[in-house]
MARLUMVEX-859020 format. One line per field, with one value per residue: residue number from 0; x, y, z of N, C-alpha, C in turn; residue in one letter. Coordinates in nm, 2 decimals, always signed. Example, Ala and Ser with C-alpha at 12.3 -4.5 7.8 and 13.67 -1.06 7.14 Angstrom:
! MARLUMVEX-859020
nr	0,1;
nx	+1.32,+1.28;
ny	-0.57,-0.22;
nz	+0.78,+0.71;
cax	+1.23,+1.37;
cay	-0.45,-0.11;
caz	+0.78,+0.71;
cx	+1.32,+1.29;
cy	-0.33,+0.00;
cz	+0.78,+0.79;
rest	A,S;
This chain:
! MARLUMVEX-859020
nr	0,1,2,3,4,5,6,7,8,9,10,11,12,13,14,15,16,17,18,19,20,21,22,23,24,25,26,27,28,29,30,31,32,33,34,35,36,37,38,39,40,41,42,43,44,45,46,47,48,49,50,51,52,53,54,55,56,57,58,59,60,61,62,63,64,65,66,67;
nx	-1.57,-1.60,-1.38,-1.21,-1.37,-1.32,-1.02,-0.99,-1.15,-0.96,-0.68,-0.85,-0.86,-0.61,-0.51,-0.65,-0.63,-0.32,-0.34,-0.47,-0.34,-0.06,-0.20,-0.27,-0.02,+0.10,-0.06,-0.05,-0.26,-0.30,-0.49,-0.64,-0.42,-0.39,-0.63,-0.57,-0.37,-0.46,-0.67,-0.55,-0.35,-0.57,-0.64,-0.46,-0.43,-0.65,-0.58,-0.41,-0.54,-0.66,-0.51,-0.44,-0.64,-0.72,-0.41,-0.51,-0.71,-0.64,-0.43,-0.64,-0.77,-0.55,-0.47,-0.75,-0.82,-0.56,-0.62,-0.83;
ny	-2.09,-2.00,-1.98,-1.88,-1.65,-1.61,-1.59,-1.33,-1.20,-1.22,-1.11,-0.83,-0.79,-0.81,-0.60,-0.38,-0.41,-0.39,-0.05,+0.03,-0.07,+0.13,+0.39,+0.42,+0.38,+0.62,+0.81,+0.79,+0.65,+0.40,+0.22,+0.18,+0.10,-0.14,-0.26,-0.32,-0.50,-0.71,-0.79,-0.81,-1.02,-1.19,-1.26,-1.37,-1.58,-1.72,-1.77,-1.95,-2.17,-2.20,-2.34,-2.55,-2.71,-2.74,-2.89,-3.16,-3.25,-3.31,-3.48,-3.69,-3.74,-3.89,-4.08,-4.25,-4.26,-4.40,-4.64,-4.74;
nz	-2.49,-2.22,-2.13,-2.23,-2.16,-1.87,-1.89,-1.97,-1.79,-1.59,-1.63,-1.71,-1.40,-1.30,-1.41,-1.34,-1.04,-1.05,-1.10,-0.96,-0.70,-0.77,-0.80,-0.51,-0.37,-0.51,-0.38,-0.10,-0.01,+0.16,+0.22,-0.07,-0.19,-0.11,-0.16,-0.43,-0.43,-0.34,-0.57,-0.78,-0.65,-0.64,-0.94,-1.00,-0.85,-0.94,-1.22,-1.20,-1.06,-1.27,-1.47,-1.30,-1.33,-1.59,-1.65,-1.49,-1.56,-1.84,-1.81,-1.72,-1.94,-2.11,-1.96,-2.01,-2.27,-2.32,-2.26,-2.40;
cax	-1.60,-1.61,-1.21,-1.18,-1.40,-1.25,-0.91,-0.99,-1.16,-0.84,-0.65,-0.92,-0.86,-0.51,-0.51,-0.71,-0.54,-0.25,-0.37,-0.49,-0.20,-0.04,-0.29,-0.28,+0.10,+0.11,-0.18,-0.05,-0.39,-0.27,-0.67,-0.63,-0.29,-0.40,-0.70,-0.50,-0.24,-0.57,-0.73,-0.42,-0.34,-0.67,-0.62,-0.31,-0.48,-0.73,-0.52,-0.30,-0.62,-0.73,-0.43,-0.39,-0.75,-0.63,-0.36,-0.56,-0.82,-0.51,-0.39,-0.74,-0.82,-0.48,-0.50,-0.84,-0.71,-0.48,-0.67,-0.91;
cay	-1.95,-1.94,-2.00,-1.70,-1.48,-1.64,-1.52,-1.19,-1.15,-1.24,-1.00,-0.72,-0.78,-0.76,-0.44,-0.31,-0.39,-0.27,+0.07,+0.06,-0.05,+0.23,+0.53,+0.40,+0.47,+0.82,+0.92,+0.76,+0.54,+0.26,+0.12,+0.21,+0.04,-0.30,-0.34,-0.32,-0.61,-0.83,-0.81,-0.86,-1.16,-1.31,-1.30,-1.50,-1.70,-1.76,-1.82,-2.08,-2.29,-2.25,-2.39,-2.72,-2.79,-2.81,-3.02,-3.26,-3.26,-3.34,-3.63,-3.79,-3.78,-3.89,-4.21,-4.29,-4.30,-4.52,-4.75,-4.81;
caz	-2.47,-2.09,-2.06,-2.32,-2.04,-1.78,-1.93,-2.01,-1.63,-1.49,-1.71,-1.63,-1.27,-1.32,-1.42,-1.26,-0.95,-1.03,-1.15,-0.81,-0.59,-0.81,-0.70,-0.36,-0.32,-0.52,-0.33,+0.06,+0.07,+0.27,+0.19,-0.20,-0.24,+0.02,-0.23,-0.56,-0.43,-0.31,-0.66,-0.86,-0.61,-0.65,-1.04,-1.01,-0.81,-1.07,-1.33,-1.10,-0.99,-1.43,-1.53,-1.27,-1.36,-1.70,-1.63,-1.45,-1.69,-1.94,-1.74,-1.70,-2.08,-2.15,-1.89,-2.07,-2.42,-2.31,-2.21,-2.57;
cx	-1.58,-1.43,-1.19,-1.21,-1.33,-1.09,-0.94,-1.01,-1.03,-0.71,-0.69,-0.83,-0.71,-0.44,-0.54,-0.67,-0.43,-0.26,-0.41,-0.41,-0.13,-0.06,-0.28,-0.13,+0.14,+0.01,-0.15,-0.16,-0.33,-0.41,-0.66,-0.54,-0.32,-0.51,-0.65,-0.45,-0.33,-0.59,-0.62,-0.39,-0.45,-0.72,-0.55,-0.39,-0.58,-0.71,-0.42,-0.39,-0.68,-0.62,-0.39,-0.56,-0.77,-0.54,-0.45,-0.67,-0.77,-0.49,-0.48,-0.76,-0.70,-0.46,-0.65,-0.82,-0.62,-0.53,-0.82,-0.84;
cy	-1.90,-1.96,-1.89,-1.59,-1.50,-1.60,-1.41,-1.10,-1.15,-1.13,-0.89,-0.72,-0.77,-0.59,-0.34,-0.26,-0.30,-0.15,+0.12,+0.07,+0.12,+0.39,+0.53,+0.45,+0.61,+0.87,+0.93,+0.73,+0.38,+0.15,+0.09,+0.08,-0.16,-0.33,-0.32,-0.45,-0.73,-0.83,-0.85,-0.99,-1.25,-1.33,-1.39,-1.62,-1.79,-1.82,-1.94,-2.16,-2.32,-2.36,-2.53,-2.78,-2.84,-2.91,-3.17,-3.33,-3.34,-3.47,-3.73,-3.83,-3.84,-4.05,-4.29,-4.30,-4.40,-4.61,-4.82,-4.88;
cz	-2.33,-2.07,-2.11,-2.21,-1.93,-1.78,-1.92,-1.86,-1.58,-1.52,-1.65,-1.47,-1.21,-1.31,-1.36,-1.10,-0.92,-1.06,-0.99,-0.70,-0.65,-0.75,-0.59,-0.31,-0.37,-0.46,-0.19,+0.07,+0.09,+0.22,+0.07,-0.23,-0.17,-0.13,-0.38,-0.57,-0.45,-0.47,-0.81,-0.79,-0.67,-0.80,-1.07,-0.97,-0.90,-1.16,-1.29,-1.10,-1.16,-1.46,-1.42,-1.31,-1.50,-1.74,-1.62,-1.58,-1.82,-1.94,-1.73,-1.82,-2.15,-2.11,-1.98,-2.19,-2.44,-2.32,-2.36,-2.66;
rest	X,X,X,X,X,X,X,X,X,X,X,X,X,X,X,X,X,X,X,X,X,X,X,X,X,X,X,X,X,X,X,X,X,X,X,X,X,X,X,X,X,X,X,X,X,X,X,X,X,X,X,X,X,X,X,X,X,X,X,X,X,X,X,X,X,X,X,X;
């Protein structure tokens, strides 16, 4: 369940971002549009650091299996 919310946050923050960068350039907020890019970055980022923790996670249970 927490990967589901953890998805959906990262999504949300997605969006939300860009709806922001967006406003920030039809509006000329230089501030508006800088914190749109941040919050859309730091979803990616999110979903970058979900997805090698999976991997790894992948790879450990996959080495252990082996080995029974």
């Amino acid at each position: 369940m927490t990967d589901l919310k953890d998805k959906f946050e990262n999504v949300k923050d997605k969006v939300i971002g860009k709806t922001k960068e967006a406003v920030g350039k039809s509006t000329g907020s230089q501030e508006l549009e800088l914190k749109g890019k941040l919050q859309s970055k730091k979803a990616d980022l999110k979903e970058t650091f979900e997805g090698a923790k999976e991997n790894i996670a992948e790879k450990i249970n996959d080495k252990l299996d082996e080995k029974k």
